[in-house]
C-alpha positions in Angstrom: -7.4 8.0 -13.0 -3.8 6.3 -12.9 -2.0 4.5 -9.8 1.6 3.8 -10.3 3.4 1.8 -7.4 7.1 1.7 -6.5 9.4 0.5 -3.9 9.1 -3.2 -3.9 12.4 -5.2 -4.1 13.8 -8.6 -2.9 14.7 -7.9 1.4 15.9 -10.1 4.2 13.6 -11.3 6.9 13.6 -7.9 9.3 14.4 -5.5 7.1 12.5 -2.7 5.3 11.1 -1.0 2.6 8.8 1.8 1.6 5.9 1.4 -1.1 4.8 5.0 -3.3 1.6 5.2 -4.9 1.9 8.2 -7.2 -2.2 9.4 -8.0 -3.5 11.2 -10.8 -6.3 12.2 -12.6 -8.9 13.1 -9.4 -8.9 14.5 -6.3 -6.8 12.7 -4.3 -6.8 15.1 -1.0 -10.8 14.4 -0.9 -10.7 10.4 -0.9 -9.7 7.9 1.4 -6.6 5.6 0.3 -5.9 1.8 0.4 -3.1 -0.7 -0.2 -4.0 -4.2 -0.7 -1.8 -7.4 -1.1 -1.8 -10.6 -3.4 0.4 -13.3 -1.9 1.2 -16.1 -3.9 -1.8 -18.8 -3.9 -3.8 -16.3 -1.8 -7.0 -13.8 -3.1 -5.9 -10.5 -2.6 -6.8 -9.0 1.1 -7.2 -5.8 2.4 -4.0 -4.4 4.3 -4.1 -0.7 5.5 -6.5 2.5 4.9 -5.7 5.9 5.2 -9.1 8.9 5.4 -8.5 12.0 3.3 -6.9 14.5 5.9 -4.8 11.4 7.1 -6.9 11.5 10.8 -8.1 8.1 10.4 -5.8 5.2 9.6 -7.1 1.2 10.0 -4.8 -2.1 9.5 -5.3 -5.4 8.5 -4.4 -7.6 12.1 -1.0 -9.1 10.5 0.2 -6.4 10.0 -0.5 -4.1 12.7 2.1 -2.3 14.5 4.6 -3.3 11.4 3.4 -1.0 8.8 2.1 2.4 8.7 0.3 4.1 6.0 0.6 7.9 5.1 -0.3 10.3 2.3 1.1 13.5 1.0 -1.6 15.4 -0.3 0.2 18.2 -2.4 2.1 15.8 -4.2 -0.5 13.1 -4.8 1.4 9.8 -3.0 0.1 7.6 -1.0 2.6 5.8 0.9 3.2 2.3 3.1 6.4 2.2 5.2 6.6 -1.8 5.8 9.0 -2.6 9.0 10.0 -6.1 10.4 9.2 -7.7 7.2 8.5 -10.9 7.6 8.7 -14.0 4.8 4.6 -14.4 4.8 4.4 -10.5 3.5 5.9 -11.3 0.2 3.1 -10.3 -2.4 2.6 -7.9 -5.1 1.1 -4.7 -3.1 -1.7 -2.6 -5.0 -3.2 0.7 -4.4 -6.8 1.5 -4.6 -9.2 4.2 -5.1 -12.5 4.2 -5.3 -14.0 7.1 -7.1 -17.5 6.1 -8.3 -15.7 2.9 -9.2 -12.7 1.3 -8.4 -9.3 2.2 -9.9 -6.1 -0.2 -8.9 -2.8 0.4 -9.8 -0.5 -2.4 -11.9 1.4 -3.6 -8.2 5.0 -3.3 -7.1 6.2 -6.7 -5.8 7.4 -7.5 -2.6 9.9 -10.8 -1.6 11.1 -11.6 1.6 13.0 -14.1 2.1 16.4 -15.3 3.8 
């Protein structure tokens, strides 16, 4: 199993960005999909879940309505479109799989700040 984020970068308060996770090594159309964050000081925390057709998608409360989580299934990426970023969403953003155990990629980091 391998995880390799992309797309993080230094933004402006209000901007945007989009996050990849490129999957390999298992089935990624059969298992559900998650991004998780690390902000500085902070234990890492849930942020967005995708199922495996893409017909159920949950958010963590700050940042619902914001970001938006999707998944292309023939090309194996998981994707987080991150809108109105805001300085408290700087972190290093992680995917996950769980398949029998859990599988995290190495991050991509995110700053925002003015």
């Amino acid at each position: 199993v391998r995880l390799v984020e992309s797309g993080g970068g230094s933004v402006q308060p209000g901007e945007s960005l989009q996050l990849s996770c490129k999957a390999s090594g298992f089935n990624f159309r059969d298992i559900a999909m998650n991004w998780y964050r690390q902000r500085p000081g902070k234990e890492r925390e849930w942020v967005a879940g995708i199922s495996p057709t893409s017909e159920d998608t949950g958010y963590a409360d700050a940042v619902k309505g914001r970001f938006t989580i999707s998944r292309d299934n023939i090309n194996n990426i998981l994707y987080l479109q991150l809108n109105n970023l805001k300085p408290e969403d700087t972190a290093v953003y992680y995917c996950k799989v769980v398949n029998v155990v859990e599988y995290w990629g190495q991050g991509t980091r995110v700053t925002v700040s003015s």
